[in-house]
C-alpha positions as CSV (number, residue, x, y, z in Angstrom):
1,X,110.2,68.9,154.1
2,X,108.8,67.5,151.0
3,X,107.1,69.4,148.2
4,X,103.2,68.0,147.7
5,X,102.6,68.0,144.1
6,X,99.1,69.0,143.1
7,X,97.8,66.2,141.2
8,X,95.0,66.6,138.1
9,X,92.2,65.0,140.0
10,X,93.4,67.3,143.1
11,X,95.1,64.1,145.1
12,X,97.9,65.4,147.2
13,X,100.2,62.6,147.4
14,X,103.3,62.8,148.1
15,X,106.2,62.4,145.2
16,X,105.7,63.3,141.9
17,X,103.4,62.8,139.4
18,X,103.5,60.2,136.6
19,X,104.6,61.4,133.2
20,X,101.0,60.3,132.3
21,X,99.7,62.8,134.6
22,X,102.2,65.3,133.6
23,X,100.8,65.3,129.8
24,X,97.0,65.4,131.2
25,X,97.9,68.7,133.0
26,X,100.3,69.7,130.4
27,X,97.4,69.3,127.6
28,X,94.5,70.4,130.1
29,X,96.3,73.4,129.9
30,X,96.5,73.7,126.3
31,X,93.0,73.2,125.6
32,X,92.4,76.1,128.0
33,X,94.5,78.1,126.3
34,X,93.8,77.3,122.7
35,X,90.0,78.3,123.8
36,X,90.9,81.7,125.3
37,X,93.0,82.5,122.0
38,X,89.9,81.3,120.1
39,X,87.8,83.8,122.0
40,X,90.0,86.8,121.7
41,X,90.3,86.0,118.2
42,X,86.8,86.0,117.4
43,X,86.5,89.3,119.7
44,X,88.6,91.2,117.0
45,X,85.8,90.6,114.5
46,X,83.2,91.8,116.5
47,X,83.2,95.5,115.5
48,X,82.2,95.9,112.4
49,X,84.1,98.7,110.3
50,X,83.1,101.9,109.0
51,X,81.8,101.0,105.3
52,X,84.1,104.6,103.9
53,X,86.9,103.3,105.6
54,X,86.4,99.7,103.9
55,X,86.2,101.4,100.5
56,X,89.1,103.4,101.0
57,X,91.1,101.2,101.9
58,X,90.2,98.6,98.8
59,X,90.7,102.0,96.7
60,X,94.3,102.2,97.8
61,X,94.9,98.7,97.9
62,X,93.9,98.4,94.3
63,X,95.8,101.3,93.1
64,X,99.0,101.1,95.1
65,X,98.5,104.2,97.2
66,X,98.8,104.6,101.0
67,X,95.9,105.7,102.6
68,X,96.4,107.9,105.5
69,X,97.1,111.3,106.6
70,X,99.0,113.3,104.3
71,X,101.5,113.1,106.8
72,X,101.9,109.8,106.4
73,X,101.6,109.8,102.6
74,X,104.7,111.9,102.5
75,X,106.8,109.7,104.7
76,X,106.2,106.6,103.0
77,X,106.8,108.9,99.9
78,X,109.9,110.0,101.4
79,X,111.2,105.9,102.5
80,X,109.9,104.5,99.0
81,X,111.7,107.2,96.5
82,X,108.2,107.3,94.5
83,X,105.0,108.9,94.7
84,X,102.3,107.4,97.6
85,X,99.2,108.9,96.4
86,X,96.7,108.6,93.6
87,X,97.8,109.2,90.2
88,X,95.1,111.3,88.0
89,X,95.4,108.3,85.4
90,X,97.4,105.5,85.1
91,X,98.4,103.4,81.6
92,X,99.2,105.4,78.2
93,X,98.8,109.0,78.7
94,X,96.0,110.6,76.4
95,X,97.4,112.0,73.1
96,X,97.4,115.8,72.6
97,X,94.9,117.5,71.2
98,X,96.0,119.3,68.0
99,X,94.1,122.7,67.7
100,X,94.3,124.0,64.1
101,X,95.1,127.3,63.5
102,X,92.1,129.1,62.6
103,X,91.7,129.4,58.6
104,X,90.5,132.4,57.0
105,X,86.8,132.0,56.1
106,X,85.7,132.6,52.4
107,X,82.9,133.7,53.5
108,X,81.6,136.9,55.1
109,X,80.0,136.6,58.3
């Protein structure tokens, strides 16, 4: 017994369908799915997020840190061979202050 091929207009004739018909269905299909990809794309911006977690995460982005737990810091610590967390400062450090020793006064106090 033969196969009925569902057709794009819903004929059920027998025999295949055309290659014309093939590429309707084929890009019928592709519109349908290129829509529901659109949709669950947009659905991954509909949240908005948490304006601290925004800022710390352009914080470490800027810096070169890891945000996270400090579980987490210490791993990525751990894979990179180098430090994962803020720095005090970064650039030239800060030259010593030099503390004179205290001079005998002429005066009397």
């Amino acid at each position: 017994m033969k196969s009925r091929s569902r057709r794009r207009d819903g004929d059920t004739r027998k025999g295949p369908i055309s290659k014309s018909a093939a590429r309707a269905v084929a890009k019928d299909a592709a519109v349908r799915k290129g829509a529901r990809v659109r949709k669950s794309y947009r659905a991954l911006f509909e949240d908005r997020l948490d304006e601290e977690l925004v800022a710390s995460i352009r914080d470490a982005t800027q810096r070169g840190w890891v945000p996270g737990s400090e579980r987490f810091r210490s791993q990525i610590a751990a894979m990179l061979g180098r430090k994962a967390v803020d720095v005090p400062r970064r650039g030239r450090p800060p030259k010593p202050k030099v503390i004179a020793p205290e001079a005998e006064s002429p005066l009397p106090l």
